[in-house]
C-alpha positions in Angstrom: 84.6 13.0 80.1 84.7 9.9 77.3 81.5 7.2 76.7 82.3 4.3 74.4 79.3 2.9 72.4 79.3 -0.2 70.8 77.3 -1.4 67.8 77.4 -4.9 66.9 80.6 -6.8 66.0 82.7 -4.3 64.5 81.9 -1.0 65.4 82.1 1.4 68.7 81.9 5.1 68.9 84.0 7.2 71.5 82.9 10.3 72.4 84.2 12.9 74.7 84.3 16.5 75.6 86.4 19.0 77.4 86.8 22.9 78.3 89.0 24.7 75.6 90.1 27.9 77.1 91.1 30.6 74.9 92.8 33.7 75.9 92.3 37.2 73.9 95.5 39.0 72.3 93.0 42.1 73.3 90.1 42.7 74.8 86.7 41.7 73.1 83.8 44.2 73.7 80.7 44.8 72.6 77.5 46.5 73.8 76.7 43.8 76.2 80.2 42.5 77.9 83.7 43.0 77.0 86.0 39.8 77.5 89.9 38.6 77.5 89.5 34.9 78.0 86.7 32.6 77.1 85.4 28.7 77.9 84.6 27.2 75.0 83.4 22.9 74.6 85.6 20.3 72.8 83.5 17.7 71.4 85.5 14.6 69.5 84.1 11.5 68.3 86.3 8.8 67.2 84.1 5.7 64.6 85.9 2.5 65.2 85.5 -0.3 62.9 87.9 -3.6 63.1 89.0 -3.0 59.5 91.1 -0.9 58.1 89.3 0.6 55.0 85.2 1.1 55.1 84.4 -0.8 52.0 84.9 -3.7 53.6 81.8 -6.0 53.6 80.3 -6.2 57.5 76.6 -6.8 59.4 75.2 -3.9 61.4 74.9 -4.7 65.7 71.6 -5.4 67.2 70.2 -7.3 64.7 69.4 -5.0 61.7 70.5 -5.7 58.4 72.3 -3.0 56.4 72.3 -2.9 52.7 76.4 -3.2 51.3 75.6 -2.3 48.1 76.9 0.8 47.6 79.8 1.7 50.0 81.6 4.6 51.4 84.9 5.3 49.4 86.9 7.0 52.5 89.5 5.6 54.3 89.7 4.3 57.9 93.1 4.3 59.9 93.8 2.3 62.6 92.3 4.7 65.0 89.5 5.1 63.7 87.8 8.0 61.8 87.9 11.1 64.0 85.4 14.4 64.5 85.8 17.4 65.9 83.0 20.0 67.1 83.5 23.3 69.4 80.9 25.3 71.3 81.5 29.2 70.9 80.3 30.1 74.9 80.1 33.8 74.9 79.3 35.4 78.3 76.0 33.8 79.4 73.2 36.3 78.4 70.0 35.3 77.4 68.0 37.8 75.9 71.0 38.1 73.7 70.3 34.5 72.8 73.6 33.4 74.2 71.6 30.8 76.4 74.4 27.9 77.6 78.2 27.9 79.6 80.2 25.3 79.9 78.4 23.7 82.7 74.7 23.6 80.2 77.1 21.9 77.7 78.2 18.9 79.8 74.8 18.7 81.1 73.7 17.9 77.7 76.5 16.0 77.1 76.0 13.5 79.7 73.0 12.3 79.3 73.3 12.5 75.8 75.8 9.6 76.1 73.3 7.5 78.7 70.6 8.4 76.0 72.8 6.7 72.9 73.7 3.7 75.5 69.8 3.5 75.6 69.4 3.9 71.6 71.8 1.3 70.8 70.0 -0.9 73.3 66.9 -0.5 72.3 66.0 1.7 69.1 69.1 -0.2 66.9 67.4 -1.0 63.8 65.4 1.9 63.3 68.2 4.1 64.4 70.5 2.8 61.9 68.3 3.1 58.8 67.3 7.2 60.0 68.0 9.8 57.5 68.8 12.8 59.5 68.4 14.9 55.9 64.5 14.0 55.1 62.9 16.4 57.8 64.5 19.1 56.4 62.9 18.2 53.1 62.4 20.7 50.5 65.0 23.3 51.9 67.7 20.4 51.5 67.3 20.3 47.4 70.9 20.2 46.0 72.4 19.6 49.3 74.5 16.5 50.5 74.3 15.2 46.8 76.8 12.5 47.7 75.1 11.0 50.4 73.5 7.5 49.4 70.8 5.4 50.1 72.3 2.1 50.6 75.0 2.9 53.1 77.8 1.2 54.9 77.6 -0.2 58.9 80.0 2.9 59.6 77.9 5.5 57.8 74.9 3.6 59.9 76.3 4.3 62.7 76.9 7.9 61.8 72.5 7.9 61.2 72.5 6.2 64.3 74.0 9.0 66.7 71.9 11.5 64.4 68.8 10.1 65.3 69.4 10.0 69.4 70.3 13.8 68.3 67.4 14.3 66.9 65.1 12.4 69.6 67.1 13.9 72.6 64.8 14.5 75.1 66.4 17.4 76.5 66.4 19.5 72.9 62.7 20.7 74.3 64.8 23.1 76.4 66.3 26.4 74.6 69.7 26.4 75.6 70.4 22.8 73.8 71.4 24.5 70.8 74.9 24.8 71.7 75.6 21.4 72.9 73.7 20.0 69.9 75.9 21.9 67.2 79.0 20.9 68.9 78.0 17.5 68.5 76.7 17.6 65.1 79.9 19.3 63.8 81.4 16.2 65.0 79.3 14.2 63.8 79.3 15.8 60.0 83.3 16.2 60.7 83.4 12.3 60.2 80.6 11.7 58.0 82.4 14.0 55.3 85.4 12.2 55.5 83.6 8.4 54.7 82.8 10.3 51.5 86.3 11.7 51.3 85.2 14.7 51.0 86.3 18.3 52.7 82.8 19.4 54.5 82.0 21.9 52.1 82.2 19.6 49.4 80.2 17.3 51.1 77.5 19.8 52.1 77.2 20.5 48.1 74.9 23.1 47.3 74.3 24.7 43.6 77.2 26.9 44.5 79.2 24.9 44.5 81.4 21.8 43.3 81.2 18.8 45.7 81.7 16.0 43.4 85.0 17.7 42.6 87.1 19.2 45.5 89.9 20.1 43.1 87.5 22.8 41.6 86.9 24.4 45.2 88.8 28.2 43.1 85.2 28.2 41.5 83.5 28.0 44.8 81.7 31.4 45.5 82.7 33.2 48.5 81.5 35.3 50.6 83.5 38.2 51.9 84.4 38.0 55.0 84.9 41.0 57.7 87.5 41.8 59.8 85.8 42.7 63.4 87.0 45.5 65.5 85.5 45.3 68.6 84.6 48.2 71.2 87.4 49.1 73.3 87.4 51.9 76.1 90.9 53.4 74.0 89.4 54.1 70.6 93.3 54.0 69.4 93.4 49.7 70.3 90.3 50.5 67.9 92.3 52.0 65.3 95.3 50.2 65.6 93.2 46.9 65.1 91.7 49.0 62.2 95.3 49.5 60.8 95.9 45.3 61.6 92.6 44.0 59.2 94.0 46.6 56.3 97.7 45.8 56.3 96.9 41.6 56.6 93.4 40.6 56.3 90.5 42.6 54.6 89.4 45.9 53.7 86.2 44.9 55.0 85.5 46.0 58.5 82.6 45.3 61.2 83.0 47.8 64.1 81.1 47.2 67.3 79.2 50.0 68.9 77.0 50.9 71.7 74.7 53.3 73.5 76.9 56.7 73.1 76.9 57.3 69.7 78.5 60.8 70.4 81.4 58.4 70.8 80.1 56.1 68.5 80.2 59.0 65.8 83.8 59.6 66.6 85.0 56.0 66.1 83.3 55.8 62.4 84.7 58.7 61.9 88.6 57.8 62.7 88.0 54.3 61.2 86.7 55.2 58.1 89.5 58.0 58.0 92.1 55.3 58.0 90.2 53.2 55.5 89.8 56.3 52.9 93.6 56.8 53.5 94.9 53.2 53.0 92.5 52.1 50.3 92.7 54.9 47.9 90.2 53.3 45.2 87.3 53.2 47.5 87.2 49.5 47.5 86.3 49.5 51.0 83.0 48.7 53.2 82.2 48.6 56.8 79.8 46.6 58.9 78.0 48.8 62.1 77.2 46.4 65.1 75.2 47.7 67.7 74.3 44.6 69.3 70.6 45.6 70.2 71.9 48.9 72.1 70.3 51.5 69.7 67.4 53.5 70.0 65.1 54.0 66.4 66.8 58.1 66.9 70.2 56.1 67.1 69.6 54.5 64.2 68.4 57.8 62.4 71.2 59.9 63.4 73.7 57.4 62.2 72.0 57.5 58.9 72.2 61.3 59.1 76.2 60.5 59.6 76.6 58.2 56.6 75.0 60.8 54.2 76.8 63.6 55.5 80.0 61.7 55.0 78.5 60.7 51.1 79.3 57.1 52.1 76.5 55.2 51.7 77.9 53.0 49.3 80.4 52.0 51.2 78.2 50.2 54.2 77.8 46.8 53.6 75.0 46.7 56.8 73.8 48.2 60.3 73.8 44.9 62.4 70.9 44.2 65.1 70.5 48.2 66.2 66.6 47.0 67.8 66.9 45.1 71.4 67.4 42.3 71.5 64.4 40.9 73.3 62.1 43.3 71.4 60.1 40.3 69.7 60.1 38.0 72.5 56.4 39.4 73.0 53.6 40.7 71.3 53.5 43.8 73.4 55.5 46.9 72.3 54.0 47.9 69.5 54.3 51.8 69.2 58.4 50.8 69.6 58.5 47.7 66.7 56.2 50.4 64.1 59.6 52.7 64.8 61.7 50.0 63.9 59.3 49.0 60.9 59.8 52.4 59.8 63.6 52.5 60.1 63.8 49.4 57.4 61.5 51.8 55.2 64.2 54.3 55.5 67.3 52.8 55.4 65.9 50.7 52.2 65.7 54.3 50.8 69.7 54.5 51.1 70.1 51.3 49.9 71.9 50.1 53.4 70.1 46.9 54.7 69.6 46.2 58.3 70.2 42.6 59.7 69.1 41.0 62.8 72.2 38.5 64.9 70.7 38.3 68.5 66.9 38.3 67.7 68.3 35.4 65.2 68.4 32.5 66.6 66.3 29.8 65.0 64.2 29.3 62.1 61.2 29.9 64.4 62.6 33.5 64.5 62.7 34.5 60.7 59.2 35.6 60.5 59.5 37.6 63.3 61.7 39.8 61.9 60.7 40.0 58.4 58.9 43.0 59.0 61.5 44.5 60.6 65.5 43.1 58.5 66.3 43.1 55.4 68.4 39.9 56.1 69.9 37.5 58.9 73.1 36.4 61.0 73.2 32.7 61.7 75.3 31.4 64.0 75.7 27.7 64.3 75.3 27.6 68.1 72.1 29.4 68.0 71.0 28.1 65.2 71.5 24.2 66.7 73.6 22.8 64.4 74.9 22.5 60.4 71.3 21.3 59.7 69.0 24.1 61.3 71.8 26.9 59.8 71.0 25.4 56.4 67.6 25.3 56.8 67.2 28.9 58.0 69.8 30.2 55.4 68.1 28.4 53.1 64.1 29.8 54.3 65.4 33.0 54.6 66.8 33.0 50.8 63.2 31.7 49.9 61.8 34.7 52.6 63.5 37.3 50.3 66.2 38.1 52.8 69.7 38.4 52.5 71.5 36.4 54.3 75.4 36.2 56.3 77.3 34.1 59.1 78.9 34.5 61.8 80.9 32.7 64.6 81.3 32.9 68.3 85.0 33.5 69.6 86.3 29.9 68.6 89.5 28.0 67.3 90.2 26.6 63.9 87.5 24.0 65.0 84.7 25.9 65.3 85.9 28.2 62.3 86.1 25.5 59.6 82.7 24.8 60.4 81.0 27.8 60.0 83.2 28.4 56.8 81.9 25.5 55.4 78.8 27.3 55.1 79.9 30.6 53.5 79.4 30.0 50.0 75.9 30.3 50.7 75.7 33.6 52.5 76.5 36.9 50.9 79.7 37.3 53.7 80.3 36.5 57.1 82.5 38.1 60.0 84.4 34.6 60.2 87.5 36.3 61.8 87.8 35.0 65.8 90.8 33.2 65.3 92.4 36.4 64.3 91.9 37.8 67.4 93.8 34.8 69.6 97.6 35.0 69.7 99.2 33.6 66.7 100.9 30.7 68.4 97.4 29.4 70.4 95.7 29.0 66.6 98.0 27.0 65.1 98.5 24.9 68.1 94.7 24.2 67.6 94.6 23.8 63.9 97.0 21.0 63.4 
């Protein structure tokens, strides 16, 4: 489906959106499904403007005047300057904060096209001058350093689609994250480029470089993990094990459930293979239990790690509470456990990170009592914006912090990678788990 927007003389947005299916090279399991194909959203948003570059001197629609005094450097072609957002649309499951499908996302979609045709009827002026930064205001300081005051018609137009974002009146319901990142990764995709500038550059940070993209070999990175995912054969396990050493990373996140009898065993042979192939320790893996544990779980994997004398070689245990455990005030006796847990895995110096009980910034003081840091995802989190602002409060929370991404192409990767640099690491690996030929048909 496609909506064309115009704004004024000289400027028209297109927006559209369509399925991207994705088929697995293997199955994808963790404790709550296990998948060979997903249905993700394509969001792309082309800016139009009748000349060719974007310095070029022109009056903003419905009446509002735009100041031209300082332009935006990046060049337009003919066709416009084009974004590109995805949706990551894991199997619908809501207490695992995996809230929309494809059908949610076009929902959204749709009248958030009817809702810009309003804005640009009716809010024009104000729209256009909106500075989808300033409510994020302090946790933005040293962020988007480039962006200006005085903008171009095109950058306006840019605010102007932030602001119907922003004022959408179907973001009151909780599944509107999803739609709303794929959008705003759009949006930011084109944004960056009137600045002619790579998204992380434009995103800035005290991390990092922006003002000099040529400098992006100083740009701190965070490690990223290779993720084996539960499989029924624990020897898929340990070949994919074998795959992340030999090509990628000798930093694995392994997905677990319930049985940790089994879940023993499968630490057991992948850590075997990692003590074998990296022979100077340098070496670390992730545990995921994706809310499946008990607090005894949780206990007798720390009984595991000691026994093994390799506590320095976990980086985390990932979301071992339920996942709905602080959707309430009730259960108390069970979150005191979990309080207690923290207290103890502190005391092995192996931190303990919430992902599904993560979804907004709402969410971090919830679990402060109970993490020692975070997983933001964008689609949960609602966007580029609201994953800064919750990496950024959790920092300031005294939490660690680290990023991750639904099963997505190149798309959805090189937005969430953008934001890496200010997150200790990151499982940014889906795209490794597609078939070779499917990514790079998607990342050209």
């Amino acid at each position: 489906m496609e909506t064309t927007v115009t704004f004024g003389r000289d400027c028209s947005l297109t927006l559209s959106l369509d399925r991207h299916p994705i088929t697995l090279a293997s199955p994808f399991g963790t404790s709550h499904s296990l998948t060979t194909q997903r249905t993700n959203a394509l969001i792309h948003i082309t800016l139009h403007h009748a000349t060719t570059t974007s310095t070029a001197s022109t009056t903003s629609g419905g009446g509002g005047g735009v100041d031209e005094s300082v332009g935006v450097s990046g060049s337009v072609s003919g066709s416009g300057v084009e974004g590109w957002g995805e949706v990551g649309l894991p199997p619908k499951k809501p207490a695992a904060g995996y809230l929309a499908d494809f059908d949610d996302v076009r929902h959204y979609f749709t009248h958030f096209c009817a809702y810009l045709q309003e804005v640009q009827a009716t809010h024009t002026s104000e729209a256009l001058a909106y500075d989808p930064l300033s409510r994020f205001v302090p946790y933005f300081s040293g962020f988007f350093p480039s962006v200006s005051k005085a903008t171009h018609t095109m950058e306006c137009v840019v605010r102007a689609v932030f602001w119907a974002l922003d004022t959408m009146p179907l973001n009151s319901e909780p599944y509107s994250t999803f739609p709303r990142c794929g959008i705003e990764s759009a949006l930011f995709d084109v944004w960056s480029q009137l600045y002619n500038l790579p998204l992380w550059a434009f995103i800035g940070g005290k991390d990092c470089c922006p003002a000099e993209p040529s400098l992006s070999h100083m740009y701190r990175l965070g490690r990223s993990f290779y993720t084996v995912s539960l499989n029924p054969d624990i020897k898929i396990m340990e070949q994919e094990t074998h795959k992340a050493v030999d090509n990628y990373s000798n930093y694995v996140k392994i997905k677990l459930d319930a049985d940790y009898h089994k879940g023993a065993d499968i630490i057991h042979r992948i850590t075997t293979i990692l003590r074998e192939k990296c022979p100077h320790n340098d070496w670390k893996i992730a545990i995921d239990a994706n809310g499946a544990w008990s607090p005894s779980t949780a206990k007798a994997f720390l009984q595991t790690v000691i026994d093994a004398n390799m506590q320095s070689n976990v980086f985390m245990l990932e979301q071992p509470f339920p996942t709905d455990l602080f959707k309430s005030d009730e259960r108390s006796d069970e979150k005191n456990e979990w309080r207690l847990i923290k207290t103890l895995f502190s005391e092995h110096k192996i931190p303990v990170f919430g992902d599904e009980s993560m979804c907004t910034v709402a969410d971090i003081p919830k679990l402060q009592d109970y993490v020692h840091g975070i997983n933001v995802k964008l689609e949960k989190a609602g966007g580029i914006r609201h994953a800064l602002h919750a990496l950024s409060l959790a920092k300031a929370q005294g939490l660690q912090v680290w990023v991750g991404i639904m099963v997505t192409s190149p798309v959805g990767l090189n937005a969430m990678a953008s934001l890496l640099p200010h997150a200790a690491s990151g499982d940014l690996d889906t795209v490794l788990v597609q078939p070779q030929q499917h990514t790079q048909q998607h990342a050209q």
